[in-house]
C-alpha positions as CSV (number, residue, x, y, z in Angstrom):
1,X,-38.8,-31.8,13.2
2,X,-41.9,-33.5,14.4
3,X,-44.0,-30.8,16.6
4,X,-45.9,-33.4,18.2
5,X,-42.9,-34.3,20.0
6,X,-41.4,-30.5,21.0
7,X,-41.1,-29.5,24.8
8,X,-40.2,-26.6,26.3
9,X,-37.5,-27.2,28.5
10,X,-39.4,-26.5,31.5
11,X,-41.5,-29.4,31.4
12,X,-44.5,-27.6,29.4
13,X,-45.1,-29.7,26.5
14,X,-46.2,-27.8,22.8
15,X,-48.9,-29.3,20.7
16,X,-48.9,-29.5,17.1
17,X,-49.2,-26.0,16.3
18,X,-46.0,-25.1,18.4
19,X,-47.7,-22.6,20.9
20,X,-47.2,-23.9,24.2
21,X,-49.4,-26.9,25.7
22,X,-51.1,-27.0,29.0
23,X,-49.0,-26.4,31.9
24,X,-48.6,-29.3,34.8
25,X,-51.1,-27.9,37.3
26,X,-53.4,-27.6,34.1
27,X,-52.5,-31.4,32.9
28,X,-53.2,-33.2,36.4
29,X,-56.3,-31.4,36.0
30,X,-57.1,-32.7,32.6
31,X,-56.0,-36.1,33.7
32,X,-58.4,-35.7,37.1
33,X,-61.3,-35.0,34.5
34,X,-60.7,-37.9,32.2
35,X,-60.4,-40.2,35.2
36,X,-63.7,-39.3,36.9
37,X,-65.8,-39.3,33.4
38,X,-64.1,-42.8,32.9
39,X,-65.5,-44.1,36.5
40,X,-68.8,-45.3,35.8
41,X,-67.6,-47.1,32.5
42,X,-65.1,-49.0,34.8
43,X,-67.3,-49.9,37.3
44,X,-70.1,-50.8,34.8
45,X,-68.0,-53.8,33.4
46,X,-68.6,-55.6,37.3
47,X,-71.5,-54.1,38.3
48,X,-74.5,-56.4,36.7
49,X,-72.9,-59.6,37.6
50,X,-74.4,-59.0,41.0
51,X,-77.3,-57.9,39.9
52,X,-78.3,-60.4,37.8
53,X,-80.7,-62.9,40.4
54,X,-82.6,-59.7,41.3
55,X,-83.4,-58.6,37.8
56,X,-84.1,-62.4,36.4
57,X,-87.0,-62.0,39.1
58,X,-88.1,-58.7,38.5
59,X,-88.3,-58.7,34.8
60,X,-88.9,-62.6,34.7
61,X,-86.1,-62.8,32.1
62,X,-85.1,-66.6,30.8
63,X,-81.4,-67.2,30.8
64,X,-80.9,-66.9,27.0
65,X,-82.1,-62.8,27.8
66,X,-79.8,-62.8,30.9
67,X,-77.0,-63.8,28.9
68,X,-78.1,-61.1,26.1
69,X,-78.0,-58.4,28.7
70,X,-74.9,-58.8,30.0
71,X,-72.4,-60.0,27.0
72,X,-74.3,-57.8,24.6
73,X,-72.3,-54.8,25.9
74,X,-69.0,-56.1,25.7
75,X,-69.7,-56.8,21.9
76,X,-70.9,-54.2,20.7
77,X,-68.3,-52.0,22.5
78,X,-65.8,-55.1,20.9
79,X,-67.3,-54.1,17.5
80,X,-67.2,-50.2,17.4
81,X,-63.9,-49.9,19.6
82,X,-61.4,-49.1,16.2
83,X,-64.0,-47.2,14.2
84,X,-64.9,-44.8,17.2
85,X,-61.0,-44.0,17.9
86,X,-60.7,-43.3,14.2
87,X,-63.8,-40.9,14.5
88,X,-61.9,-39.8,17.4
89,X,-58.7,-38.7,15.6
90,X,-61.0,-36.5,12.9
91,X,-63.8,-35.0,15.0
92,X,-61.8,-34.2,18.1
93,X,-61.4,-36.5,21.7
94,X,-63.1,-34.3,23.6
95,X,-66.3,-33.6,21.4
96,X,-66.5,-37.6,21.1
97,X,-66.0,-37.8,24.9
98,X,-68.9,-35.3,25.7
99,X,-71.2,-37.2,23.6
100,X,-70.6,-40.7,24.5
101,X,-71.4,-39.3,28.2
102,X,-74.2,-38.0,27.3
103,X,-75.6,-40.9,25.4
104,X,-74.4,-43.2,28.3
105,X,-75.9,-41.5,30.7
106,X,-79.4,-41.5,28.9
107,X,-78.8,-45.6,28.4
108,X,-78.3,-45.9,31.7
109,X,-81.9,-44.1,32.4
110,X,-83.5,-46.2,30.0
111,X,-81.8,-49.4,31.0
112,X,-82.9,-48.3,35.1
113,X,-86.6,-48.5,34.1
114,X,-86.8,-50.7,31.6
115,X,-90.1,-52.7,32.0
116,X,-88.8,-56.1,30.4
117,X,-86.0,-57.8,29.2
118,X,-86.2,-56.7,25.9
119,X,-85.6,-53.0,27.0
120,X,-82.9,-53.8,29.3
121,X,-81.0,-55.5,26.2
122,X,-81.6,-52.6,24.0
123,X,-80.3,-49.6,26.4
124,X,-77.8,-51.9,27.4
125,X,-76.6,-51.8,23.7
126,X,-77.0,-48.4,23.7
127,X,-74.6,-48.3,26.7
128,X,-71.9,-49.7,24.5
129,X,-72.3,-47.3,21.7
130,X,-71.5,-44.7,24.3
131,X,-68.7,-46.8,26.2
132,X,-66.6,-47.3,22.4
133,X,-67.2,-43.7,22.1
134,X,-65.6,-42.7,25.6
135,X,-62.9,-45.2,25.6
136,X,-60.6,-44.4,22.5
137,X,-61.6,-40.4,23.6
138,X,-60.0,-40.8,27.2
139,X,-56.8,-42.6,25.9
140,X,-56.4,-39.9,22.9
141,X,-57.1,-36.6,25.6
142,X,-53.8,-38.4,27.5
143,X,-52.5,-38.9,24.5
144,X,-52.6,-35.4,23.6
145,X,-51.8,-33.8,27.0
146,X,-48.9,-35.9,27.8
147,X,-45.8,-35.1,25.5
148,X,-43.6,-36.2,27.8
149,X,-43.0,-40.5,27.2
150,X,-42.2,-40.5,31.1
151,X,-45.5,-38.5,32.3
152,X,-47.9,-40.3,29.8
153,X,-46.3,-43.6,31.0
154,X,-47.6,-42.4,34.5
155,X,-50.9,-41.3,33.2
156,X,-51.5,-45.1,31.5
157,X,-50.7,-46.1,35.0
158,X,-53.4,-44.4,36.6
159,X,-55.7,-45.0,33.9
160,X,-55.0,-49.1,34.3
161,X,-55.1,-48.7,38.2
162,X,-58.6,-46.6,37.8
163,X,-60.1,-49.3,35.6
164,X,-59.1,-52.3,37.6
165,X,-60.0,-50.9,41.1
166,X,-63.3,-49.2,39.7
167,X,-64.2,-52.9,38.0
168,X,-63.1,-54.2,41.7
169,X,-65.3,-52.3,43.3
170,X,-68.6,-52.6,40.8
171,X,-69.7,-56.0,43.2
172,X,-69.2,-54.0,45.9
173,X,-71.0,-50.9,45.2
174,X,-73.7,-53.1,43.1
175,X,-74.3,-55.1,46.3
176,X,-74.6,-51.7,48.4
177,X,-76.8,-50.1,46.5
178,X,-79.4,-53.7,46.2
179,X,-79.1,-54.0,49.8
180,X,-81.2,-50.9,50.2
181,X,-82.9,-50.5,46.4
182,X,-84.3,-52.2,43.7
183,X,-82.1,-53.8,40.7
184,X,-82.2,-50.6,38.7
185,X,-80.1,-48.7,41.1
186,X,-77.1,-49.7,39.3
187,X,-77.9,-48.4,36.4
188,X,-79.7,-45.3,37.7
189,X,-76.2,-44.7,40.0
190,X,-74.5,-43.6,36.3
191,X,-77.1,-40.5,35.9
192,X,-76.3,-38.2,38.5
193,X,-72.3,-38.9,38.3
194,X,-72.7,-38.1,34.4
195,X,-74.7,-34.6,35.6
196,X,-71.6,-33.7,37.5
197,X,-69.0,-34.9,35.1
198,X,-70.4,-33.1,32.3
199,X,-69.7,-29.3,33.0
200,X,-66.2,-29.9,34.6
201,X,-64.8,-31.7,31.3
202,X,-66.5,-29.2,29.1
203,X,-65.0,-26.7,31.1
204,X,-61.3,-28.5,31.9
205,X,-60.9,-30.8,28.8
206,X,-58.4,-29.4,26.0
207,X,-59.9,-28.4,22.4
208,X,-57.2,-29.9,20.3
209,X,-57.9,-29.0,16.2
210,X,-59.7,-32.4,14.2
211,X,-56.7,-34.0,12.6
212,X,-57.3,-34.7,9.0
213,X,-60.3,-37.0,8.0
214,X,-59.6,-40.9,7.8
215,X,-62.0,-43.0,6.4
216,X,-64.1,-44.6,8.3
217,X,-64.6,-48.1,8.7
218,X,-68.0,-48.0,10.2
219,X,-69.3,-50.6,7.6
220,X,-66.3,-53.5,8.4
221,X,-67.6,-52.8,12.4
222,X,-71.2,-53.4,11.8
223,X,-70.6,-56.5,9.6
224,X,-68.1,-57.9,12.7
225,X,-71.2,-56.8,15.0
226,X,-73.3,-58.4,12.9
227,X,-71.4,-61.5,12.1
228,X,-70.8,-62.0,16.3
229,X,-74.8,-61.0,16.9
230,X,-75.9,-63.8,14.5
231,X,-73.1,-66.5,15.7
232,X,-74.1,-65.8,19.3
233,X,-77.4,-66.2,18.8
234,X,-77.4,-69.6,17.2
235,X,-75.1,-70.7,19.9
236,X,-77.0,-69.7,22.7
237,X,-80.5,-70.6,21.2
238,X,-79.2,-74.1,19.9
239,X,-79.6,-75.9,23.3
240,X,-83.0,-74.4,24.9
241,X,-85.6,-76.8,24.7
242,X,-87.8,-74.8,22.7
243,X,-85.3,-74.1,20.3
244,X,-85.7,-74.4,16.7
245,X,-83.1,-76.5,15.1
246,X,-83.6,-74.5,11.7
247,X,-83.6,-71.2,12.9
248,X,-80.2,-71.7,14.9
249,X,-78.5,-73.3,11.7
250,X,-79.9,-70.3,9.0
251,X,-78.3,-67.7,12.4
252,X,-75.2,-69.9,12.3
253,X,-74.8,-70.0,8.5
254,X,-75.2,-66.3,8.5
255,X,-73.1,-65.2,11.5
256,X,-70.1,-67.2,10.1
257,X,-70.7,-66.1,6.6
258,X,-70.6,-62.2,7.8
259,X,-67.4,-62.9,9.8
260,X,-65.4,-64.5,6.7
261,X,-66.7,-61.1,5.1
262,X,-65.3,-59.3,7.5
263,X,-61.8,-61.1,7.0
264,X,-62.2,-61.1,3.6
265,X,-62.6,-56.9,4.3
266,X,-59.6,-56.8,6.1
267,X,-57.8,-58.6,3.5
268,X,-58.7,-56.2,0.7
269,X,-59.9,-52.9,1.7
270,X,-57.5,-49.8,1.0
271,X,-58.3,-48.6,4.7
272,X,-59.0,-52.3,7.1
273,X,-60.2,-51.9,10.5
274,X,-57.1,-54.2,11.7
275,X,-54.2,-55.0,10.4
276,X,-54.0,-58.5,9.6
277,X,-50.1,-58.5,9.3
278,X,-49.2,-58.3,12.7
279,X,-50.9,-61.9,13.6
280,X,-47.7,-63.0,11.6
281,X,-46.1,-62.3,14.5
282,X,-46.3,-65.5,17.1
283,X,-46.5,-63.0,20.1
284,X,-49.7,-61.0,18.6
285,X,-51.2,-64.3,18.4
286,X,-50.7,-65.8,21.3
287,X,-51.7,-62.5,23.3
288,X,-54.6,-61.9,21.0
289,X,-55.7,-65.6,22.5
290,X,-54.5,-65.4,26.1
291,X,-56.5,-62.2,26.2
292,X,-59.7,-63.7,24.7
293,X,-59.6,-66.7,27.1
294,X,-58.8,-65.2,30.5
295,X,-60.8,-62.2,30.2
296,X,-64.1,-65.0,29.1
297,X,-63.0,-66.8,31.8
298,X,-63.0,-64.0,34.3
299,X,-66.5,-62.7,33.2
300,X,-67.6,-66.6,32.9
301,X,-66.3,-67.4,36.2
302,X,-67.8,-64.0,38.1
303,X,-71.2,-64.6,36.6
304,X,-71.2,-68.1,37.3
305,X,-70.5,-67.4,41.4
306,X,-72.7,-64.5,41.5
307,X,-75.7,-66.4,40.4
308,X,-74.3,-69.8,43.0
309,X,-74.1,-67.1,46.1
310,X,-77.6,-65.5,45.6
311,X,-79.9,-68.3,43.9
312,X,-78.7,-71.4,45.5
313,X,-76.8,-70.3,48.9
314,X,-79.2,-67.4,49.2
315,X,-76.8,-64.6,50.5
316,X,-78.0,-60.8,49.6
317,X,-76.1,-58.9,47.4
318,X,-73.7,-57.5,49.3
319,X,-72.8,-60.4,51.1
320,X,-72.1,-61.6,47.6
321,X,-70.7,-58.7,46.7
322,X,-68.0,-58.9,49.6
323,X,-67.5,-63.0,49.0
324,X,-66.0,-62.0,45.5
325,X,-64.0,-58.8,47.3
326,X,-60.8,-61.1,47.4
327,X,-60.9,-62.0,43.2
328,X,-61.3,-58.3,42.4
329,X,-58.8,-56.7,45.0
330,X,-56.3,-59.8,43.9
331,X,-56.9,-58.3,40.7
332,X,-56.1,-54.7,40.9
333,X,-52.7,-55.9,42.8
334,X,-51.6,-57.9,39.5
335,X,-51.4,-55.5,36.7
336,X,-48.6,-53.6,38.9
337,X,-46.7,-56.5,40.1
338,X,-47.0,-58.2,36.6
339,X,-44.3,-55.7,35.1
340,X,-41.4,-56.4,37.9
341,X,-42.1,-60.0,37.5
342,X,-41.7,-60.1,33.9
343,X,-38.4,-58.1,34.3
344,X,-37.0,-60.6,36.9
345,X,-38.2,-64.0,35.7
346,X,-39.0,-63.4,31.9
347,X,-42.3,-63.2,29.6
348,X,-43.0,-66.5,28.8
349,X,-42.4,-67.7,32.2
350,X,-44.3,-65.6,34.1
351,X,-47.1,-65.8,31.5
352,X,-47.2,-69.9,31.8
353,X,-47.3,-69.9,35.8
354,X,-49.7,-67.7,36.0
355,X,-51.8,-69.7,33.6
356,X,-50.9,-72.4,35.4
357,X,-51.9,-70.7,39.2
358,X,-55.4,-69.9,37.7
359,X,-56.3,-73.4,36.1
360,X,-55.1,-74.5,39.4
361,X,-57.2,-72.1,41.6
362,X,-60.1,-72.8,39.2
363,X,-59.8,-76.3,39.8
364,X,-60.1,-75.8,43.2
365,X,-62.8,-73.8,43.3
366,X,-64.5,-76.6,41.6
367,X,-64.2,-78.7,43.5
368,X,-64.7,-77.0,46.5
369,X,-68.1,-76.4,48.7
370,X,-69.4,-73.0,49.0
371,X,-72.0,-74.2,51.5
372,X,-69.3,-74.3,54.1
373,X,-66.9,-71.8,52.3
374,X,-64.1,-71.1,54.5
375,X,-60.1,-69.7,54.2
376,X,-59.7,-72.0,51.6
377,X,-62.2,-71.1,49.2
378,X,-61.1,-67.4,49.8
379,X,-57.4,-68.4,48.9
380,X,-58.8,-70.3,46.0
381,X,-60.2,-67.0,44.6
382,X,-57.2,-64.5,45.8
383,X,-55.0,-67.1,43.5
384,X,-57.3,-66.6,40.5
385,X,-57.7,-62.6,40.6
386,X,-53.6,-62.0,41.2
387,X,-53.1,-64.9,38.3
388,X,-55.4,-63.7,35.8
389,X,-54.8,-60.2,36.4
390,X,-50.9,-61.1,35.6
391,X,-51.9,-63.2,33.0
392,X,-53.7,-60.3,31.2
393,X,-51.4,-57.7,31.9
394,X,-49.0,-60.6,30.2
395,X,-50.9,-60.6,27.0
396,X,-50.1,-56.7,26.6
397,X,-46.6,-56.9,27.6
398,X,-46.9,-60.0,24.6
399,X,-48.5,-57.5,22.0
400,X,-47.0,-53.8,22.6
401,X,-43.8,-55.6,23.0
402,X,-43.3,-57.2,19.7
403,X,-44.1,-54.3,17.6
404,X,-42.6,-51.3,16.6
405,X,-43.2,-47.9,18.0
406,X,-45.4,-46.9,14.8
407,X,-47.6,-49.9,14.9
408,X,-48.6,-48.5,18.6
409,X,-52.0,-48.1,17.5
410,X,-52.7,-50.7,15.4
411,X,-51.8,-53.4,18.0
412,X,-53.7,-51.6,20.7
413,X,-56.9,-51.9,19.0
414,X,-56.3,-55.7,18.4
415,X,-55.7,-55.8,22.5
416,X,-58.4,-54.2,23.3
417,X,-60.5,-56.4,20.5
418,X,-59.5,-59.7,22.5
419,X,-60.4,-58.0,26.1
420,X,-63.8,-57.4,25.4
421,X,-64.4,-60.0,22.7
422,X,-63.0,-62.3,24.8
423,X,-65.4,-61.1,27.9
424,X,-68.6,-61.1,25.7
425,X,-67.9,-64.7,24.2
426,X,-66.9,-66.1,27.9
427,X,-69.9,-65.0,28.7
428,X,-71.8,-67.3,26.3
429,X,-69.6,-69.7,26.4
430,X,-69.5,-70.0,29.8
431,X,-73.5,-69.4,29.9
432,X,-74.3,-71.8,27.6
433,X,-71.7,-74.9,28.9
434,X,-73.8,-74.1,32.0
435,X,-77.2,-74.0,31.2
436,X,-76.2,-77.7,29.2
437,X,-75.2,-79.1,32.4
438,X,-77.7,-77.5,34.4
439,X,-80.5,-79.2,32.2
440,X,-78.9,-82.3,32.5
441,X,-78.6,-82.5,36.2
442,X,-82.0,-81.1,37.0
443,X,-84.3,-83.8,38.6
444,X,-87.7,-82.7,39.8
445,X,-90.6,-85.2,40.1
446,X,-93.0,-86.1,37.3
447,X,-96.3,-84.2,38.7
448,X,-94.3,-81.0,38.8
449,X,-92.0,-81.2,35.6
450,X,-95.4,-81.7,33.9
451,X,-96.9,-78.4,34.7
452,X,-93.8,-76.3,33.8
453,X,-92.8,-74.8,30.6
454,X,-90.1,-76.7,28.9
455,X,-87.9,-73.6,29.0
456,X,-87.9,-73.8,33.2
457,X,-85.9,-76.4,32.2
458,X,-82.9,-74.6,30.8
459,X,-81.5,-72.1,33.6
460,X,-81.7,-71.8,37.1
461,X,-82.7,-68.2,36.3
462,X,-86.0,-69.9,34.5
463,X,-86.2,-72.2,37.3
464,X,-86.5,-69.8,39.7
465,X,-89.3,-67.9,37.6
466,X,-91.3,-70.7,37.5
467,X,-90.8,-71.3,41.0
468,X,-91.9,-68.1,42.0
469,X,-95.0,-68.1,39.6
470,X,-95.8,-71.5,41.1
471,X,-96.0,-70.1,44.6
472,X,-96.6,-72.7,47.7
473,X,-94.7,-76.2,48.4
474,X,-94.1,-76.4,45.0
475,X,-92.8,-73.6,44.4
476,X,-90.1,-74.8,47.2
477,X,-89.6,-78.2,45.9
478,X,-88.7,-76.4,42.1
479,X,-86.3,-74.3,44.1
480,X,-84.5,-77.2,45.8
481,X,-84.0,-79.3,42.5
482,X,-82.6,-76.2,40.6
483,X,-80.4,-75.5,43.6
484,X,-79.2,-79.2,43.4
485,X,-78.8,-79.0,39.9
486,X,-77.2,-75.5,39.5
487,X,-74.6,-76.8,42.5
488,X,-73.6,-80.0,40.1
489,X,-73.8,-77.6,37.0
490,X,-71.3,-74.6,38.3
491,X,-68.4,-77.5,39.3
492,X,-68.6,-79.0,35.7
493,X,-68.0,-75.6,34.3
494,X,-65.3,-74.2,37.0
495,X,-63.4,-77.7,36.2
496,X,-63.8,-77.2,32.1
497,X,-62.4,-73.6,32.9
498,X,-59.6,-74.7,34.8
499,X,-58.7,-77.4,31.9
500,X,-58.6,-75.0,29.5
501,X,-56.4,-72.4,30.7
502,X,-54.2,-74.7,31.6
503,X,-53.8,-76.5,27.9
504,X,-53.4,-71.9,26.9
505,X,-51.0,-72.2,29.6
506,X,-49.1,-75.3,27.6
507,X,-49.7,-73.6,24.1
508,X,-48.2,-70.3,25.6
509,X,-45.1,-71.8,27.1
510,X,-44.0,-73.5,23.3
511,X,-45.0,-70.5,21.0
512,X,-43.3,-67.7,23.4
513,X,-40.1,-70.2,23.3
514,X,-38.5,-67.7,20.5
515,X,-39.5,-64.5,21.7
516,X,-37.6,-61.4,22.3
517,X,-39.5,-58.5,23.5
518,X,-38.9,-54.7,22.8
519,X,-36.5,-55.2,26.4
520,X,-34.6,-57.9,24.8
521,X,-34.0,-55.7,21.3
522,X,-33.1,-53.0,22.8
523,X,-30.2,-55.1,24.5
């Protein structure tokens, strides 16, 4: 008999050594601690996007380094995710927990006083070596505490409400605190949270004994981190006007060489970091995609309004903050109502609508005038937060649904790959389709263009640097032809956005034609 699966009788769960486990006032407490220490990594995922006009300013960062501060997070976390829950597994949850706080909350220091971009990029990559350490180390500790299938499933549930609220919230709260501080408030926000968290989940969290050591697959991760790094780079360096044309293809050339390394790796090794077999099964794939896609376009889209709100419309940031409320609260309500709908109308139709509702919305939205934003626009974005939020909440039904309960694990790791691959690459993606059509539309008079860099050329952001550097009437005339081109720039992207989850939403609706999920099976 399996120990890990023993209970009491009386609702006290045993763990693996058979002595009994924690009892239920002592596992809501354990769940309360996990759930606090996992606050400011929720709310971090939001938080910047608001922040991003004031820091551009302040650090007088060009796009290509406002694009490496924010998607450099999600891919390094992207990168580390499997490795850190396998280091998880041998050195214990809550000794991994303890230390990714720790090194978060020093990150977060650095990344609140960091004098120039540069510095911003690099604690903000340290950030993600402690977010991939805190993630897989929160879901294990529930893991763990909760024998019970029916009280873990209610843990999950609070952990998935937690995270989408708290990223809800993170324009909110990063709007508050700008309102009244400067740009490294929502960084600095992390430190004294972390100073409280600390002693109450040393104290609360369980000490379960290391499992046995796994290897570790710390080299596959770096060359995946390495192979993305390189790939990125090339792609977002390609199209600046200072680029070199030689230096972006020798990046290229390397990034994709790395990657086919790193499928080669997982092809071949004894031990690989994912499990390439499942992708035989159509409903991996197609959640692996939907995943990578709406969670880019989220990030891409978010991004993209933030900097329309404060640079060209020229609201503070809370009153961005509050204009993108209706997109993140939509959001939190979708992962719940997602299940019952898939229960009533089926998988592959409530995936393809709600596809089809956020291409729609995005469409919309492109077309659509901020200027004079009224209920409209706020539908518009209530649409695409409930759609997207179903639609992801889709792709996991797709994935955890299709496999066995063994290959749990495995698929999770491939989910959670596509969330945060998927926001880091929409993020360039998104940045760079942007900063195309940004260059393209922006008109500004001979005498001026002449006596700007050619790099104020390729993002508002840089615009608005070279604006502020010029000073005078100027100054003012740069700001005006980057807020006229950025306004032609953001509908061309929210209209390519809106195209493309619509043609996922057609791909979705002929793979999932065959598919039977674990409901379905289980008859």
């Amino acid at each position: 008999m399996n120990k890990d699966n023993l209970n009491t009788g009386n609702g006290q769960p045993t763990d693996t050594s058979g002595k009994p486990g924690p009892s239920r006032a002592a596992r809501r407490r354990i769940l309360l601690a996990v759930m606090v220490a996992w606050l400011p990594i929720a709310t971090d995922m939001t938080i910047l996007h608001i922040a991003v006009p004031s820091l551009t300013l302040a650090l007088k960062a060009t796009g290509t380094e406002i694009l490496w501060i924010i998607d450099i997070y999600p891919l390094i976390v992207a990168s580390l995710l499997v490795p850190m829950g396998t280091r998880s597994d041998s050195v214990g949850p809550r000794k991994l927990l303890l230390a990714g706080l720790v090194i978060f909350m020093a990150a977060s220091l650095a990344a609140a006083f960091a004098p120039t971009a540069r510095a911003l990029i690099a604690a903000r990559a340290c950030l993600a070596l402690g977010a991939s350490m805190i993630v897989p180390s929160v879901l294990a500790i529930i893991r763990i505490t909760f024998d019970d299938w029916k009280e873990r499933a209610m843990a999950l549930g609070i952990w998935g409400t937690v995270s989408t609220v708290s990223a809800a919230m993170g324009p909110l709260v990063g709007g508050l605190l700008l309102e009244h501080f400067w740009w490294g408030s929502v960084f600095l926000i992390n430190v004294p949270l972390i100073l409280i968290i600390l002693p109450l989940a040393a104290a609360i969290l369980p000490r379960p004994r290391p499992g046995p050591r796994k290897p570790w697959p710390i080299g596959q991760a770096l060359t995946l981190a390495a192979g993305l790094m390189s790939t990125v780079y090339a792609v977002k360096t390609i199209f600046r006007q200072d680029s070199s044309l030689l230096l972006c293809g020798i990046a290229l050339l390397c990034g994709i060489g790395l990657m086919a390394l790193f499928i080669r790796k997982q092809m071949t090794a004894r031990t690989p970091m994912l499990d390439l077999d499942l992708f035989r099964l159509p409903a991996i794939r197609v959640g692996l995609v939907a995943a990578l896609v709406v969670s880019g376009a989220l990030a891409g889209v978010e991004l993209t309004i933030a900097q329309e709100l404060q640079f060209v419309l020229g609201r503070t940031p809370l009153q961005a903050g509050i204009f993108m409320l209706p997109i993140m609260a939509a959001s939190a309500v979708g992962g719940p109502l997602a299940g019952r709908l898939v229960v009533m109308a089926g998988l592959r139709n409530v995936f393809t609508v709600s596809l089809l509702a956020a291409g729609g919305s995005l469409a919309g939205l492109g077309l659509a005038s901020f200027h004079d934003a009224g209920w409209l626009v706020a539908a518009y974005m209530v649409v695409l937060g409930l759609s997207l939020s179903i639609g992801l909440t889709a792709s996991s039904i797709a994935i955890m649904g299709s496999v066995p309960p063994e290959k749990g694990g495995a698929a999770g790791s491939i989910e959670a790959l596509g969330y945060d691959l998927g926001a880091g690459l929409g993020i360039t993606a998104f940045g760079v389709l942007l900063a195309a059509n940004y260059s393209a539309a922006l008109r500004l008079p001979e005498n001026l263009r002449q006596h700007l860099p050619r790099s104020a050329l390729d993002s508002i952001s840089d615009t608005m640097v070279a604006a502020e550097l010029t000073g005078g009437e100027k100054g003012q005339a740069i700001v005006e032809a980057g807020q006229a081109a950025f306004t032609a720039a953001h509908s061309t992207v929210l209209l390519s956005a809106a195209l493309l989850v619509c043609l996922l939403a057609l791909w979705v609706f002929s793979s999932l034609r065959r598919y039977r999920g674990e409901e379905q099976r289980r008859g």
